[in-house]
N, C-alpha and C positions, 0 to 999 in steps of 0.2 A: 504494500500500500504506500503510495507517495505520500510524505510525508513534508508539512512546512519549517523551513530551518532557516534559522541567523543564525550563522558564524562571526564571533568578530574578533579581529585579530589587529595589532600594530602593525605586524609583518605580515606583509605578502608578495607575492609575482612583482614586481622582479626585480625585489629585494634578496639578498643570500645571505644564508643562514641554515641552521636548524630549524627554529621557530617560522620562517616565513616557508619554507620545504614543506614542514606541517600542516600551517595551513593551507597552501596553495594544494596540496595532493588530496586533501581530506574533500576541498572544496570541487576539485575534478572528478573525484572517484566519486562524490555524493549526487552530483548531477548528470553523469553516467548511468549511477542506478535508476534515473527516473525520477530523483526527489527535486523539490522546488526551494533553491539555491538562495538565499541572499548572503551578501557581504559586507561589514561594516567593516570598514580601512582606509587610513590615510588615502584618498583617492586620489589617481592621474591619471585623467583623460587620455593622456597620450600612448598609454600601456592597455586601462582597464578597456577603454571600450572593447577593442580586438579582442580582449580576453572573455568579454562577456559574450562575442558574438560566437567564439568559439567553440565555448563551452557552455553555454545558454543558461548561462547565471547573469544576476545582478549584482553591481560592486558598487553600494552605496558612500559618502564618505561620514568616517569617523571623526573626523577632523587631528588637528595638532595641534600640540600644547607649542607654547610662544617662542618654546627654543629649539622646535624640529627643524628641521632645512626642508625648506618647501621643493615642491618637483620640478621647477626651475627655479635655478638660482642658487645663491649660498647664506649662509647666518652670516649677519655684521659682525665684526669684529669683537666689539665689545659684548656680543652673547658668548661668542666662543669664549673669551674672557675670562666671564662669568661663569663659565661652564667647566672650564680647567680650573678655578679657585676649586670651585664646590669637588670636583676631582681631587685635586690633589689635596686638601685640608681633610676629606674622606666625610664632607657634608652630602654629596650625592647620593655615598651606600647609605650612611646612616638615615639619611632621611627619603630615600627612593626618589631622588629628586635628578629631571624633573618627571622623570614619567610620572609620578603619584597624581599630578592634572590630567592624566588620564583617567581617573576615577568618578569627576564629575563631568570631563566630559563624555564618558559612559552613558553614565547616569541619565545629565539630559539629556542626549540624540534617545535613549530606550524609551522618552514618554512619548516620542514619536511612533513608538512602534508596540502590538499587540496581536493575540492569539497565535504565537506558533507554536508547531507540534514539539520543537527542541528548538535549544537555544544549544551550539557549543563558542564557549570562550578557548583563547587561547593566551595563556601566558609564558614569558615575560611581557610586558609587562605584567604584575601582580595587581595593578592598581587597574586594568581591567574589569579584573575578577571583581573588585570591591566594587565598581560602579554598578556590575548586572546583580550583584547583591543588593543594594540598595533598590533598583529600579524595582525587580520581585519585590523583596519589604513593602513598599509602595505600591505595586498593582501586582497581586499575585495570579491575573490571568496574564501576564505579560508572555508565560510558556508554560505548556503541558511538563514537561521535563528541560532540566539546565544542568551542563555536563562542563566543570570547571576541568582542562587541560594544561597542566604543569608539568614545564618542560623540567624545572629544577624544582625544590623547595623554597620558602621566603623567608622565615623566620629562623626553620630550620637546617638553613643553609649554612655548613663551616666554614664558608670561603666569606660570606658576609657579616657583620654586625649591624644591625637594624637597630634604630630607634623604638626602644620598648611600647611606646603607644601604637605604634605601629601593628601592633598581636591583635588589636579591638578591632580591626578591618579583614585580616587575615581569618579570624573566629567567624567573623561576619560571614562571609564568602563560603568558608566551613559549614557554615550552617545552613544557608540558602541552597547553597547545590545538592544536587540529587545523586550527584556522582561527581568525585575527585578523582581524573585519571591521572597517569604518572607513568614512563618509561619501562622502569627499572621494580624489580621490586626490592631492592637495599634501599628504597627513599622513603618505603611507610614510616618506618620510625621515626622522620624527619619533619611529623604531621602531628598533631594534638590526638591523645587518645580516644577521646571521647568520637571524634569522627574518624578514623581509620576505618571503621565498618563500611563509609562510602568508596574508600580508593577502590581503583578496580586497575589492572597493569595494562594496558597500553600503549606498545613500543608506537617510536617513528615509523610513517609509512610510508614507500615508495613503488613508482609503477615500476615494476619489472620486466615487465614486456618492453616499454619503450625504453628504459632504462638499457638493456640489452640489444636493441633492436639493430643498434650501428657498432657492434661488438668488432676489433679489430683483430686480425691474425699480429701476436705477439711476433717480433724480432731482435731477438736478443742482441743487446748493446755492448758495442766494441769495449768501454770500460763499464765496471759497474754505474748503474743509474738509479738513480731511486730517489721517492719522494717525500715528502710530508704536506701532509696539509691541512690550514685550519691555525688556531691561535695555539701563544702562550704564556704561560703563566707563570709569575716567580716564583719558587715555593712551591706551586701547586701542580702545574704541568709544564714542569720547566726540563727543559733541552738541552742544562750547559755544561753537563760533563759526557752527554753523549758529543757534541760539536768540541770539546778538549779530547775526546781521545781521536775523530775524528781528525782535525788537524796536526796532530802528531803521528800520522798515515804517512809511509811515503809512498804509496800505492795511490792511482790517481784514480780518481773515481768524478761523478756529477752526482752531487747532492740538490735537490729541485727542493726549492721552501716556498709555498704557495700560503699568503698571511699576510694580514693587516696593519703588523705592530714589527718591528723587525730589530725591537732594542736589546733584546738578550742575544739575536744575533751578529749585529752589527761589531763588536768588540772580538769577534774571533775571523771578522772577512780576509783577514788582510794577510794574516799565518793561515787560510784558506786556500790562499794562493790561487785563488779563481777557481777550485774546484766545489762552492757553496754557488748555486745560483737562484738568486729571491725576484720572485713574481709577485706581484700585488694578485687579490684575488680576481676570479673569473667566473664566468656563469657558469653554473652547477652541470649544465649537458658538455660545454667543451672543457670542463677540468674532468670529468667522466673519461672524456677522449685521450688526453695526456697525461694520464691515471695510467692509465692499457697501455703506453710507451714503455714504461719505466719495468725495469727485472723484480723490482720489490718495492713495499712500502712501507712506511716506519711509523705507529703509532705511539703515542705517548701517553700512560692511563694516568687520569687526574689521581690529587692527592687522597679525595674522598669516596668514598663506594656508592655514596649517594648521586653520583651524576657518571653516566656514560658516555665517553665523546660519539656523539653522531656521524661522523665523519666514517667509523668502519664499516657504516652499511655499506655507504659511496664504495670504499674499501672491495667489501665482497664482490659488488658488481659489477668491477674491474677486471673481476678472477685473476689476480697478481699477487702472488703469495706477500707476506703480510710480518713484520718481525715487529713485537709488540712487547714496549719496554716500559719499567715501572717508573713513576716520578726523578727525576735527576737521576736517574741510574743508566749503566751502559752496561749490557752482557754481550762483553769482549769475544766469547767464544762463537755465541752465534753468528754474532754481526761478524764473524770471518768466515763462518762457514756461510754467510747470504751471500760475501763479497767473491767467492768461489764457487757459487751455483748449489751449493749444498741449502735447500729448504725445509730440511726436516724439522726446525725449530720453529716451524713458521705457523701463526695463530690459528686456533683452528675454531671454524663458525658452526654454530650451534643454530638448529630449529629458526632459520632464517626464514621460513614460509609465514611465521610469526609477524615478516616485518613489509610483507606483499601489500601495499593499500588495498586493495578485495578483501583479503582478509581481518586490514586494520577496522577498516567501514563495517564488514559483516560484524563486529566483535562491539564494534562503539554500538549500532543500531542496537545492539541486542541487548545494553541496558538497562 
């Protein structure tokens, strides 16, 4: 039975990310099956329309809080400014700022809107989540059923410290939804007990079919090549003694770094000797394609068990064996037996049909 749905999400099409992958596939595969689509998101004419004619959805706008970069154009100076204080003083984490103005504007664009069969949110951000909580509070025919989607935890997240008033929005949202889904299942603990009976597991979902569709015949590279891709973190998903044993190699190799932020790398370019090469990122279909160039690919698992890098699905769908290393650590052994074609050390993917969007959808529907 077709079913009326709002999704709304910060991230979308074609924005990249985890979170905007999320929703954009949740939003394809939903109106594939027949269901009647909306989207509330930062909207751009310039992208959404095509998108809406292609996939015969609606992409309404969400709007943006005062310090997002509109779809043309850039932020004044003085917001970015403003925006590295609140970073670097670490007012931003503490106080979810500025996404947290996305909670009323949630809130008001939701009294624009009424009777759907489901509502799914997506966060980050979290101040989402708070706004369609409110909105319900306020008109509980707003949806038959509301299915809050977290890609990490908020409060009980250990890579953040939140502002304790912060819990009274969080509980809120807790309490309103009908279902808290969530990745991973090392993240329930991460949730207030008393609602842990809603979480329900929920990995990332991607098309498979088209994901594979322009699948490459592999050609093994004259030196080793291999990649990484995706951020890092100090402390938490940090790189810098696998790139120090690296550079004391004198085997030459191409190391490919696909990422946003390049300052933990940047201090070992140079005893690199040009064999580190850094790409800014790329759309998620042609980093798929130059994924499938590379002999292997190198992941790096965060510090906490509560969040999984999303990046390994992309990973399996590469089918390029996979050397999968723990926070700031380097296992010297394998990484010479990857650099010699020896893969026997290489990650090995578990119940991936888990992570098929067909299956994500059939599994969400079925709450």
């Amino acid at each position: 039975m077709s079913k009326k749905i709002l999704l709304i999400t910060k991230s979308f099409y074609p924005v990249n990310g985890p979170r905007s992958t999320r929703a954009t596939e949740l939003v394809k595969e939903l109106a594939r099956s027949g269901h009647s689509v909306t989207v509330l998101t930062p909207r751009n004419d310039k992208v959404h329309n095509s998108f809406e004619a292609q996939y015969n959805v609606e992409i309404l706008d969400l709007g943006r809080t005062f310090f997002t970069k509109p779809p043309e154009g850039t932020i004044p100076f003085w917001k970015k400014l403003i925006l590295k204080i609140s970073v670097e003083s670490g007012l931003s984490d503490q106080y979810a700022f500025p996404d947290i103005f996305f909670m009323n504007i949630t809130e008001k664009i939701l009294k624009k809107h009424n009777d759907y069969d489901l509502i799914i949110s997506i966060a980050k951000p979290h101040p989402i989540h708070w706004g369609v909580a409110k909105a319900i509070r306020n008109n509980p025919k707003l949806t038959k059923k509301w299915i809050a989607d977290c890609g990490d935890p908020f409060m009980g997240n250990p890579f953040h410290k939140h502002a304790k008033f912060l819990e009274k929005f969080e509980r809120l949202f807790c309490q309103y939804a009908d279902f808290i889904t969530i990745p991973i299942k090392d993240a329930i603990d991460s949730y207030y007990p008393e609602f842990r009976h809603k979480i329900k597991v929920i990995p990332q979902g991607f098309d498979f079919d088209k994901d594979r569709s322009d699948q490459l015949t592999y050609i093994k590279n004259e030196i080793p090549t291999f990649a990484y891709a995706g951020a890092f973190y100090k402390d938490k998903r940090d790189p810098r003694k696998l790139f120090e044993y690296l550079v004391n190699l004198d085997t030459p190799f191409k190391f490919v770094i696909y990422s946003s932020n390049f300052d933990l790398v940047n201090p070992f370019l140079k005893r690199a000797e040009g064999r580190f090469i850094l790409k800014k990122y790329i759309p998620r279909e042609d980093l798929l394609i130059e994924l499938r160039k590379m002999d292997f690919l190198i992941n790096i698992n965060n510090v906490s068990v509560v969040q999984s890098p999303s990046k390994l699905i992309d990973y399996y769908l590469t089918d390029r064996p996979v050397l999968s290393l723990s926070n700031n650590s380097v296992d010297e052994i394998a990484l010479d037996e990857f650099f010699s074609g020896d893969y026997s050390k290489k990650y090995s993917f578990t119940n991936m049909e888990d992570y098929n969007i067909k299956n994500v959808v059939k599994n969400l529907l079925a709450l």
